[in-house]
C-alpha positions, 0 to 999 in steps of 0.5 A, spaced: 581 501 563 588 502 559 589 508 555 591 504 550 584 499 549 580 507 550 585 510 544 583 503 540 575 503 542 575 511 540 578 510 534 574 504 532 567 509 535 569 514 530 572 509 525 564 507 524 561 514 525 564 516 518 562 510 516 555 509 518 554 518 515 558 517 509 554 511 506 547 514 508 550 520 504 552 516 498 546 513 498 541 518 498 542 519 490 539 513 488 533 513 493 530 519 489 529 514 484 521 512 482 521 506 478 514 507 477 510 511 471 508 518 474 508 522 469 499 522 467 499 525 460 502 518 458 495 515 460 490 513 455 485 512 459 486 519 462 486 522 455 480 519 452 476 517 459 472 510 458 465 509 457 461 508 465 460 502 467 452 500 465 450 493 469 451 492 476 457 488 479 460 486 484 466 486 487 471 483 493 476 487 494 481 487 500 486 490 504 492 488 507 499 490 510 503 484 510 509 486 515 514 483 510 521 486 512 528 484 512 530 483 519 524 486 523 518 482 520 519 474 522 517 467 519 516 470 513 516 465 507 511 461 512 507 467 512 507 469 505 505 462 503 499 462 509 496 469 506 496 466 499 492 460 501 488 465 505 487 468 499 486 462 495 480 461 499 477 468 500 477 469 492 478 476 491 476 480 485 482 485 488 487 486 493 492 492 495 498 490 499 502 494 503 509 492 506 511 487 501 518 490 500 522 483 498 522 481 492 522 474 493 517 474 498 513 476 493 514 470 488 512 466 494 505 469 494 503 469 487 507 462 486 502 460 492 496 464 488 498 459 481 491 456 479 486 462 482 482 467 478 488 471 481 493 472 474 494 479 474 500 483 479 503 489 479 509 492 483 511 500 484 518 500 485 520 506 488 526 508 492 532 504 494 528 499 496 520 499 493 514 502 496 512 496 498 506 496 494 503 489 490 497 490 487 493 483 485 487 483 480 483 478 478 483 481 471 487 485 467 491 491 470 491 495 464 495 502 465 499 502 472 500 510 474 504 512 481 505 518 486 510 518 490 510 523 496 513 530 497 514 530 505 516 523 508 519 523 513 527 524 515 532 521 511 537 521 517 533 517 521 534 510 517 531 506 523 523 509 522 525 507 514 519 511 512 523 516 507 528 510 504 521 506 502 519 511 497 512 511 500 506 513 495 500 511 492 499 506 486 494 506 481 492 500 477 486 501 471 483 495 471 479 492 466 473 488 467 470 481 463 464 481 458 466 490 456 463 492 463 468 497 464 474 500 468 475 499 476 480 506 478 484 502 483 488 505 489 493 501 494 496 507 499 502 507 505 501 513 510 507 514 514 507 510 521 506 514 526 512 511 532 508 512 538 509 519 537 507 526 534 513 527 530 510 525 523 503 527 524 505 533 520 507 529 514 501 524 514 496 530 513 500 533 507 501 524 504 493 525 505 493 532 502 497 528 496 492 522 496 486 526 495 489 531 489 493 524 486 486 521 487 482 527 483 488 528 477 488 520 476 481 519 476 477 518 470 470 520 472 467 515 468 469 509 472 468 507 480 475 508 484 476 505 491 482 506 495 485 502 500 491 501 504 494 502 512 494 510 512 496 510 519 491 514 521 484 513 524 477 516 521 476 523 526 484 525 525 486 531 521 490 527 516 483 522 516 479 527 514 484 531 509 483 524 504 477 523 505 474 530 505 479 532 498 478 526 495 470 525 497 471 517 499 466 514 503 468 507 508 466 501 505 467 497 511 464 496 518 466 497 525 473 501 527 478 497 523 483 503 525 489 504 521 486 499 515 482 502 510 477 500 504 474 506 501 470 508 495 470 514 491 463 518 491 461 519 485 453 521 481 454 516 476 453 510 481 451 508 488 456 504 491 454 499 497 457 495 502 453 488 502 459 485 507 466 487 511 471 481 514 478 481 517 482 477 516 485 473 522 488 467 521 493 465 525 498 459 523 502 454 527 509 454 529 516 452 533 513 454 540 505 456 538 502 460 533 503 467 529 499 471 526 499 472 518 502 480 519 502 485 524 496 488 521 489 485 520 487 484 514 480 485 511 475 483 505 470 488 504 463 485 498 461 491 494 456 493 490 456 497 483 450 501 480 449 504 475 444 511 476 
């Protein structure tokens, strides 16, 4: 090679190493952002806690990380329109999205949801590009709270994008017909895992702070459920460090792995799963079928008993 065209792909290499650091640098400012409410005490209902629930419900709740990514997720419109028309048919009472980062993809899905008992959203932004949390309720979100998570990965690792996506846990206080009462409802990200252990210590203290969010937020009066991809499976210490500092029990059937659907233990109700189903439905397109997300989604039917 000519010492010519090496002095040109050195000077082009470092060229592009400044500036690959210096723009990750300058924006780490404006990723320490939370749009979100996270301040508690601006809260009503923490303040003044409202009455216990005194007649039995029934609720379907679902969970599901719809890979909605620039770049690494494909076929996104098509997906987006596909999961709303799912939805359509399973007829939630609440859904907890996780990995809707784009803006517009997320107009897809409630453009997809006109007409349906569905009216209610609420994103959580966070970060440089939101935490990727949509809450979707079939009656009214009446306060939105959000704890973004202190250890979240490595800002300089950009392609793990975890630190970037200001990843935490979002709070909807929902309100339910007839003057039932409230519905604590918690949608959560875990940090992924990338095949390795690297982040296995940040997952357990993302636990830690899910339970503590989870006992500070909580009003005590209403039954709360937790759901999201925790990217842990039940036996794993961050697992069982939300779990067990958080009193949550499963509210699904069989191992359904990183995706979980879980209740809040409490003295006032007995909370009951009547039925739990993944959502797997595949659509067609150029050259086959794709699945909805990389993730399986799941519809959990459960009942709520005053004691």
């Amino acid at each position: 090679m000519p010492r010519k065209t090496l002095k040109i792909i050195i000077v082009v290499f470092i060229v592009l190493f400044v500036l690959y650091w210096g723009i990750l640098i300058a924006a780490i400012p404006f990723n320490g952002k939370t749009g979100s409410e996270t301040d508690l005490t601006k809260s009503a209902l923490r303040a003044h806690p409202p009455a216990p629930i005194t007649k039995e419900i029934t609720l379907k709740i679902v969970t599901f990380n719809v890979h909605d990514l620039y770049v690494l997720s494909s076929r996104r419109p098509k997906r987006m329109r596909a999961i709303a028309e799912t939805l359509r048919a399973l007829d939630p009472d609440i859904v907890g999205l996780q990995e809707a980062w784009i803006e517009k993809d997320r107009r897809i899905i409630l453009d997809g949801l006109t007409g349906t008992r569905l009216k209610y959203h609420q994103y959580y932004p966070s970060g440089l590009v939101g935490s990727g949390k949509f809450i979707l309720s079939a009656y009214p979100i009446v306060e939105a709270l959000f704890h973004r998570y202190t250890k979240n990965g490595k800002w300089y690792k950009p392609y793990h994008g975890d630190w970037w996506g200001g990843k935490g846990v979002a709070l909807a206080c929902i309100e339910l017909p007839e003057g039932a009462g409230y519905v604590d409802f918690y949608d959560t990200h875990a940090h992924a895992g990338y095949g390795t252990h690297e982040y296995d210590a940040d997952r357990e203290a993302q636990m830690r702070e899910l339970a503590d969010f989870v006992n500070a937020s909580a009003t005590g009066a209403s039954p709360a459920f937790v759901v999201g991809d925790m990217n842990c499976r039940k036996g794993s210490k961050a697992f069982e460090n939300a779990v067990n500092g958080a009193h949550l029990e499963w509210m699904m059937n069989g191992d359904p792995r990183i995706d979980n659907i879980l209740a809040v233990k409490s003295e006032r109700y007995t909370i009951e799963l009547l039925d739990s189903t993944p959502i797997e439905r595949k659509i067609l397109v150029r050259g086959g079928e794709t699945r909805l997300s990389d993730h399986t989604g799941y519809m959990s039917t459960i009942r709520i008993r005053p004691n």
